[in-house]
C-alpha positions in Angstrom: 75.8 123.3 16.4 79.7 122.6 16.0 78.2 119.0 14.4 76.5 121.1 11.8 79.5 123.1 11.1 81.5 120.2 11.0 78.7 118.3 8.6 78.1 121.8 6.7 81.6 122.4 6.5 82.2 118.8 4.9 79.5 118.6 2.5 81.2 122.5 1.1 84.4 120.4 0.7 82.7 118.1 -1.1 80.7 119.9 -3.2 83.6 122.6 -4.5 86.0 120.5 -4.2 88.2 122.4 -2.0 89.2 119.7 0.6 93.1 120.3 0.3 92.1 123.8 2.0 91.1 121.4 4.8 93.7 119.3 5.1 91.2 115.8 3.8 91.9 113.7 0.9 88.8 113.1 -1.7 88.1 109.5 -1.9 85.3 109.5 -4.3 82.9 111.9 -5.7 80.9 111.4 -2.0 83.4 110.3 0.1 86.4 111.5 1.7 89.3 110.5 3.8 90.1 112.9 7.2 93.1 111.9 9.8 93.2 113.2 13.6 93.5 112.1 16.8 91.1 110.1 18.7 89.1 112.3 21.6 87.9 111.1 25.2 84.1 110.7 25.2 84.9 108.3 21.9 81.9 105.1 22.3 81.4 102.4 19.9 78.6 104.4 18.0 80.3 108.0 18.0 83.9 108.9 16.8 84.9 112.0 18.2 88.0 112.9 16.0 90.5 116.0 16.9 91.9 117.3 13.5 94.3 120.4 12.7 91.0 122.1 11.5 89.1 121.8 15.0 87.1 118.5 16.4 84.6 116.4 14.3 81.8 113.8 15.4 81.3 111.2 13.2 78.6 108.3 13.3 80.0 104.8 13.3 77.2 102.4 11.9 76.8 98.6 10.9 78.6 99.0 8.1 81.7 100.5 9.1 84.6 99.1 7.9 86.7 98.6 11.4 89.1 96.0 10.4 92.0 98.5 9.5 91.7 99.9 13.3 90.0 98.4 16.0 91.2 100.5 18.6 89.8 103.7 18.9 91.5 104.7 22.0 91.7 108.3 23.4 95.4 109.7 21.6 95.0 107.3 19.0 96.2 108.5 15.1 93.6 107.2 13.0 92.4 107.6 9.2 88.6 107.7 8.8 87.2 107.4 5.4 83.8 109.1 5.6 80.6 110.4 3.7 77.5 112.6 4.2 74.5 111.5 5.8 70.8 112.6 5.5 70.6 112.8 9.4 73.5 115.6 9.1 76.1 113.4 10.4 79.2 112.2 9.0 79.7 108.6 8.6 82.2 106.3 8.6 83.1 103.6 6.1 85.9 102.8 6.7 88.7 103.3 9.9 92.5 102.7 9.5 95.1 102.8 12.1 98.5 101.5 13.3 98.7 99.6 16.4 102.4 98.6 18.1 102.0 94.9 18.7 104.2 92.3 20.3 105.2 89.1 19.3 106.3 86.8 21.8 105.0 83.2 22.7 102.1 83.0 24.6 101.1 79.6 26.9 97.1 79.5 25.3 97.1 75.5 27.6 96.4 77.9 30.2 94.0 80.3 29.5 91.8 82.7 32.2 89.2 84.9 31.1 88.7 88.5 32.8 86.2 91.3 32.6 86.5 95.0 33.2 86.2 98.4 31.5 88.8 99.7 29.3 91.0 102.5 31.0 91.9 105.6 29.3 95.6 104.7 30.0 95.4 101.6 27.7 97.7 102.4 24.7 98.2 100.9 21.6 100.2 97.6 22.0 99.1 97.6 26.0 95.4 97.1 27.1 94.8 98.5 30.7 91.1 97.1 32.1 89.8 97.5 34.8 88.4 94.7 36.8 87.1 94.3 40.0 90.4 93.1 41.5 92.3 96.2 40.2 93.8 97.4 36.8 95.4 94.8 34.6 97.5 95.4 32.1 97.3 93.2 28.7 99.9 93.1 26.0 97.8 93.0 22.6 99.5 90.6 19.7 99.0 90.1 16.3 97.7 87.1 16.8 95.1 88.7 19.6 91.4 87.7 18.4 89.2 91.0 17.8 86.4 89.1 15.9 84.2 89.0 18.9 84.0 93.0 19.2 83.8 96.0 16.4 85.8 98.6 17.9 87.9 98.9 21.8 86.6 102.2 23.5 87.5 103.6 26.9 85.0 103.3 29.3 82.9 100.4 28.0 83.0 96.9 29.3 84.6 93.9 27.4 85.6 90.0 28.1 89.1 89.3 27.7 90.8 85.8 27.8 94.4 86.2 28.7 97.4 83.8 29.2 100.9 84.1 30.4 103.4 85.4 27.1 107.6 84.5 27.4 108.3 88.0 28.6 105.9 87.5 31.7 103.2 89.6 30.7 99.1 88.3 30.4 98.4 88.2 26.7 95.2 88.9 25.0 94.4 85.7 23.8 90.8 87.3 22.5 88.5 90.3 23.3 85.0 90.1 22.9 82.3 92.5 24.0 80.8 91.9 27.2 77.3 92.0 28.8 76.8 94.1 31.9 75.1 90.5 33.9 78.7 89.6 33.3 80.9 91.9 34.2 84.2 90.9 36.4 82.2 93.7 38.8 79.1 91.4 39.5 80.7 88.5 39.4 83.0 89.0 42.2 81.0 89.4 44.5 82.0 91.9 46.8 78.8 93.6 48.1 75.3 93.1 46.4 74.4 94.3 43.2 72.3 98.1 44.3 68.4 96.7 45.2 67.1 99.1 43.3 68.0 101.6 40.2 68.7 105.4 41.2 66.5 107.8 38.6 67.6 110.8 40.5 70.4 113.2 38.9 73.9 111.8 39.1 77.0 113.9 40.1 80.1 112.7 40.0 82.9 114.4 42.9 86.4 113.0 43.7 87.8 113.4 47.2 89.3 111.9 50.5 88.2 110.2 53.2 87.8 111.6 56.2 88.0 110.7 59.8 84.7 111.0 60.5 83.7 108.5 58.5 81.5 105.6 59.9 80.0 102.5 57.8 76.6 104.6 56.7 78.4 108.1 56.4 81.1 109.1 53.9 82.6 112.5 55.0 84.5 113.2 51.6 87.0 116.1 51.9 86.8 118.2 48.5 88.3 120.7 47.1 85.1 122.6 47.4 84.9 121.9 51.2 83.7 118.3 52.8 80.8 116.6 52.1 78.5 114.3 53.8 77.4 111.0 51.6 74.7 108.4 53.2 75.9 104.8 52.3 72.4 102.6 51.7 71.3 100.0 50.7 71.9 101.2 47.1 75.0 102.5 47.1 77.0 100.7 44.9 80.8 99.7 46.6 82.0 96.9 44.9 85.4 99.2 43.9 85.2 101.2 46.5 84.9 99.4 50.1 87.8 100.6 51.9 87.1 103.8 53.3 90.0 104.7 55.5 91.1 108.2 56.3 92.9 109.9 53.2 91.9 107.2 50.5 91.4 108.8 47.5 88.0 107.9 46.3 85.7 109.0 43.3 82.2 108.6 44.3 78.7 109.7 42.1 76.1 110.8 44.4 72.5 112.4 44.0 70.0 114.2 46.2 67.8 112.0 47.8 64.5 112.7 48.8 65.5 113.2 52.5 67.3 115.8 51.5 70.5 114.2 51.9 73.3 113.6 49.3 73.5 109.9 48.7 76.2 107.5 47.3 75.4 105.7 44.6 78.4 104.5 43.5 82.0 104.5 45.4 85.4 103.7 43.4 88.9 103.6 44.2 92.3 102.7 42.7 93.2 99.3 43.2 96.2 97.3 41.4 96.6 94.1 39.9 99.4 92.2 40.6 99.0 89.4 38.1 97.3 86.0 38.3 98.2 84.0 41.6 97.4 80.7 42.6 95.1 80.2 45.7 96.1 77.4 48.3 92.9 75.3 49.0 93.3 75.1 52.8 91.6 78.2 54.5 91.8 79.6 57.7 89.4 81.9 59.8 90.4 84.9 61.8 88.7 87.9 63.0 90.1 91.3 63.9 89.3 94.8 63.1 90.3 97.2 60.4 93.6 98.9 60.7 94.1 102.5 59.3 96.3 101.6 56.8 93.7 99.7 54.8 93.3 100.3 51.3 91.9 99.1 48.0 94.9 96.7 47.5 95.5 95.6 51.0 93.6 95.2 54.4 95.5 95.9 57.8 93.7 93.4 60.3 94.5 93.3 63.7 93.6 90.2 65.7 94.6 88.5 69.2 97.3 87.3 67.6 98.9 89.9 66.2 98.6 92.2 62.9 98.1 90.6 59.8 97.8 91.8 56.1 95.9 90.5 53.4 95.6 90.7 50.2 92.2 91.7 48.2 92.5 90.7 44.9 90.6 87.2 45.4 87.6 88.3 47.1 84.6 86.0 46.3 81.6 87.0 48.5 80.8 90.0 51.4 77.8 89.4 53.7 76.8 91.7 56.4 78.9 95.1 55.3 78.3 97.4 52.7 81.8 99.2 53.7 84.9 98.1 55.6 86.1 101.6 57.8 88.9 101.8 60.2 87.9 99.9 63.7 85.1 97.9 62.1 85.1 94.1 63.1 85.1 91.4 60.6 85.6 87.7 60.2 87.6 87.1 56.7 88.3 83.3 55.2 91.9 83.4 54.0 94.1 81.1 52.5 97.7 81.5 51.3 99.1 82.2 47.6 101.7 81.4 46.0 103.2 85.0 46.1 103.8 84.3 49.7 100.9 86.4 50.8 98.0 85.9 53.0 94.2 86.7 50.4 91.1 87.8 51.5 88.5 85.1 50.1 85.1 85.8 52.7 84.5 88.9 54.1 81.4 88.8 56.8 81.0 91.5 59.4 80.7 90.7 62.7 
């Protein structure tokens, strides 16, 4: 209904002319130009556009022009040129913006290529993604190479090649859109891909660990009370494995046909500390998981003593869906060059 109004309320405009009453520029005869601020919910086929006269949903199709704006980035000021469609939808021709961009030197010899989902944090002039190692954050220049995608939306999943800039930032060398098969998620490694696909209804709850936990049940404390998650086989916890007492966690869960409420995905907030350069000689120790653990760093104590390590280089996980306070594990490590001990192979024992 409020697309209608919106599309209704457009054509009027149009039609009579009035479109200084609503605060939109006529373009042409069937087009005119609207300016608000970019809503969350925004994907790479629907603009979802906050103006002073209430919120519009415009179409965003083959032909759009997006080389004015690229970014369409929840808070975002944009200018959207736009005409009537025959489906009822507005459509976009045409999307101009302003984004703050640096201009420093950047070393493209040395160039690495992550991928991860856009965070609703990025802002213009500073991409935040997401990857499997933690968030990144990306300085965007003008020499940054957009050809490979239309538009940058929160949530979805691109490929970014990055290199070191002059001020010590990564640097958005290019961004291109990315395939799922290819996300910095799969490729990492951390647990195996879910073995099958989960039809049921999702639900999505956010929560803490609790004590109870154990490597097949999540006890998530809630505002709405505690809950009680089986982790199978399909539960998804490549961002999520660390499930210590009091880690925040966001988890989407359905009701399985045993009645239980089932994980099917598990996330956490990790960090990302920048790019750091793996020594080649690896070591083996094995220990279990100290309470301290989190997405960032695991608390391992062994014969020898405590140890921490680092888990932003994790290749491969075998034998462990989940890694909870007093579970035993072997971990290949090798030093960086931050000083730190990193996590390479995780295997249960």
């Amino acid at each position: 209904m409020k697309r209608k109004l919106a599309a209704i309320g457009m054509a009027f405009c149009l039609m009579t002319g009035t479109v200084s009453a609503m605060g939109i520029e006529a373009a042409a005869a069937e087009a005119a130009t609207v300016t608000g601020t970019v809503r969350s919910g925004t994907t790479s086929d629907l603009l979802l556009l906050s103006t002073k006269e209430g919120n519009m949903e415009i179409k965003l199709d083959s032909g759009t022009d997006t080389s004015g704006c690229k970014f369409l980035l929840p808070g975002s000021q944009i200018s959207v040129t736009v005409t009537h469609g025959s489906d009822e939808y507005l459509h976009a021709t045409k999307l101009s913006g302003s984004t703050t961009v640096t201009g420093v030197t950047v070393d493209t010899s040395n160039v690495s290529t992550v991928s991860g989902s856009v965070s609703e944090k990025t802002k213009d002039g500073l991409l935040v993604l997401k990857t499997a190692q933690g968030e990144m954050e990306i300085k965007l220049d003008t020499s940054t190479d957009m050809s490979g995608c239309r538009v940058l939306v929160a949530g979805k999943t691109y490929s970014v090649a990055v290199a070191r800039g002059s001020d010590a930032y990564m640097h958005a060398v290019s961004i291109s859109d990315s395939v799922a098969a290819s996300s910095s998620a799969a490729a990492a490694g951390l647990t195996p891909a879910p073995s099958g696909t989960v039809t049921a209804q999702l639900t999505t709850v956010t929560g803490t660990v609790g004590d109870k936990t154990k490597d097949t049940l999540l006890y998530l404390v809630t505002s709405d009370g505690t809950m009680e998650l089986v982790i199978d086989s399909y539960t998804d916890s490549r961002n999520g494995m660390v499930l210590t007492p009091g880690r925040s966690l966001t988890v989407t869960c359905y009701r399985g046909s045993d009645a239980y409420m089932h994980a099917a995905s598990i996330s956490s907030t990790k960090t990302y500390g920048g790019l750091v350069t793996i020594d080649t000689n690896t070591s083996t120790v094995t220990g279990t998981i100290g309470s301290k653990s989190t997405e960032n760093m695991l608390y391992l104590t062994t014969q020898q003593g405590d140890m921490e390590l680092k888990l932003d280089a994790v290749r491969s996980v075998t034998n462990c869906k989940v890694l909870v306070e007093g579970s035993r594990v072997s971990i290949v490590c090798a030093r960086g060059n931050d000083a730190y001990m990193h996590a390479l192979e995780i295997k249960g024992a």
